[in-house]
C-alpha positions as CSV (number, residue, x, y, z in Angstrom):
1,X,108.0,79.0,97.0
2,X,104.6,76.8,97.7
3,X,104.7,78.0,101.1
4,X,104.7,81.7,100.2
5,X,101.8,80.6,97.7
6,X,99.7,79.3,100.5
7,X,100.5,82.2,102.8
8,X,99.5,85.1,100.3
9,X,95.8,83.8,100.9
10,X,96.2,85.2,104.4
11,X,97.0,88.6,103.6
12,X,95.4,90.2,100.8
13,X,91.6,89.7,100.3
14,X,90.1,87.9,97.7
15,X,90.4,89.3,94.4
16,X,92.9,91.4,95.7
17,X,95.8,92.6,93.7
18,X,99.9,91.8,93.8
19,X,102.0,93.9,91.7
20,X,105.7,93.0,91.2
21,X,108.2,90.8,89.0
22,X,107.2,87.8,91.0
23,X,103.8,88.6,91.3
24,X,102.4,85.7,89.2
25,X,104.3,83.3,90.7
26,X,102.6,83.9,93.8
27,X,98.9,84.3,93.2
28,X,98.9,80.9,91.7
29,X,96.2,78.7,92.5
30,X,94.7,81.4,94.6
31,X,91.7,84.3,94.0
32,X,94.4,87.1,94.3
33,X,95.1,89.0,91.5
34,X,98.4,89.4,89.9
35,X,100.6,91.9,87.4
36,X,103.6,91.5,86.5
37,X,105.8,94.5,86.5
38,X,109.3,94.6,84.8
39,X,111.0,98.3,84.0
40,X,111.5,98.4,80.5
41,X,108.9,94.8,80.1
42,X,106.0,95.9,81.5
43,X,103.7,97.9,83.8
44,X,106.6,100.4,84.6
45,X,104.4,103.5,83.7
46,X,103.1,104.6,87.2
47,X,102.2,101.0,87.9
48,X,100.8,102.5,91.3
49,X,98.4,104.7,90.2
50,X,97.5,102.7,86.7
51,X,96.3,99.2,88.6
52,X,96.1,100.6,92.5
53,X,97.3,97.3,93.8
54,X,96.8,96.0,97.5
55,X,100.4,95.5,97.5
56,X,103.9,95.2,95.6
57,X,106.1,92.2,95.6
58,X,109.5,92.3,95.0
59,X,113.4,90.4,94.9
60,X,115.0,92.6,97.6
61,X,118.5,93.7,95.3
62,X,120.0,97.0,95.0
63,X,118.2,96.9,91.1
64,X,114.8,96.3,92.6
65,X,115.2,98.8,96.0
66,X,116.3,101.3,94.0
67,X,113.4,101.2,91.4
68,X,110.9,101.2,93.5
69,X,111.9,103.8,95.7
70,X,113.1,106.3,93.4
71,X,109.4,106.4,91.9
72,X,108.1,106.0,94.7
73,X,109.3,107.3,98.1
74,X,108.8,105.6,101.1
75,X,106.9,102.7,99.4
76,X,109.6,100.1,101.3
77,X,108.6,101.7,104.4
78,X,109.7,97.9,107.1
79,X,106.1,98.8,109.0
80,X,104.2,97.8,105.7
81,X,106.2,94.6,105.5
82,X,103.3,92.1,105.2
83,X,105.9,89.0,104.7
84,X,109.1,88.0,103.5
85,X,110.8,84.5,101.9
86,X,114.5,83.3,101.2
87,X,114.1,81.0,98.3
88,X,116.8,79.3,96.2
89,X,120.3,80.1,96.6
90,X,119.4,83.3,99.1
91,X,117.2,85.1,97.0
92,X,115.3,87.7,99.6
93,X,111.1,88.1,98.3
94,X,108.8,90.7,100.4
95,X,105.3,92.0,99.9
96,X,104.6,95.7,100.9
97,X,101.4,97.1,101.6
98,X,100.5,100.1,99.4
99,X,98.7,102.2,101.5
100,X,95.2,103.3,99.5
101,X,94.7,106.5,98.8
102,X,98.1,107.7,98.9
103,X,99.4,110.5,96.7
104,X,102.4,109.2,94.6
């Protein structure tokens, strides 16, 4: 995980914000921004248009995927892939662009 901690510094600007269940985790000891987002916990309420991240981070699993792309269509889209990780015992972790300015 402290390598994808040092390599989020390299993609989003400064001040720039991470949205996702791992986002904290991954802005720390950096200046990006970060919101967690849980459905049912917390920012789950058009976490898109509310905080109009830089990008989403997310546990690739069936639970996740399907969140994330049934309020939001396309947002997975592999050509806004900005990175990806395998930590612990296979657990998959990519950050997505989110594409300003798109209509949700």
């Amino acid at each position: 995980m402290a390598a994808a901690r040092l390599s989020m510094a390299h993609l989003l600007p400064s001040n720039g914000l991470l949205v996702g269940d791992v986002a904290p985790s991954l802005c720390m000891d950096s200046q990006i921004q970060a919101a967690p987002m849980q459905p049912g916990l917390s920012n789950d309420n058009h976490p898109l248009e509310k905080l109009n991240p830089d990008a989403i981070v997310l546990i690739r699993s069936k639970t996740w995927d399907d969140w994330w792309t049934d309020h939001y269509p396309g947002i997975l889209d592999p050509s806004q892939k900005l990175a990806g990780w395998t930590v612990g015992p296979g657990y998959r972790i990519e950050v997505f662009r989110v594409r300003r300015g798109e209509t949700f």
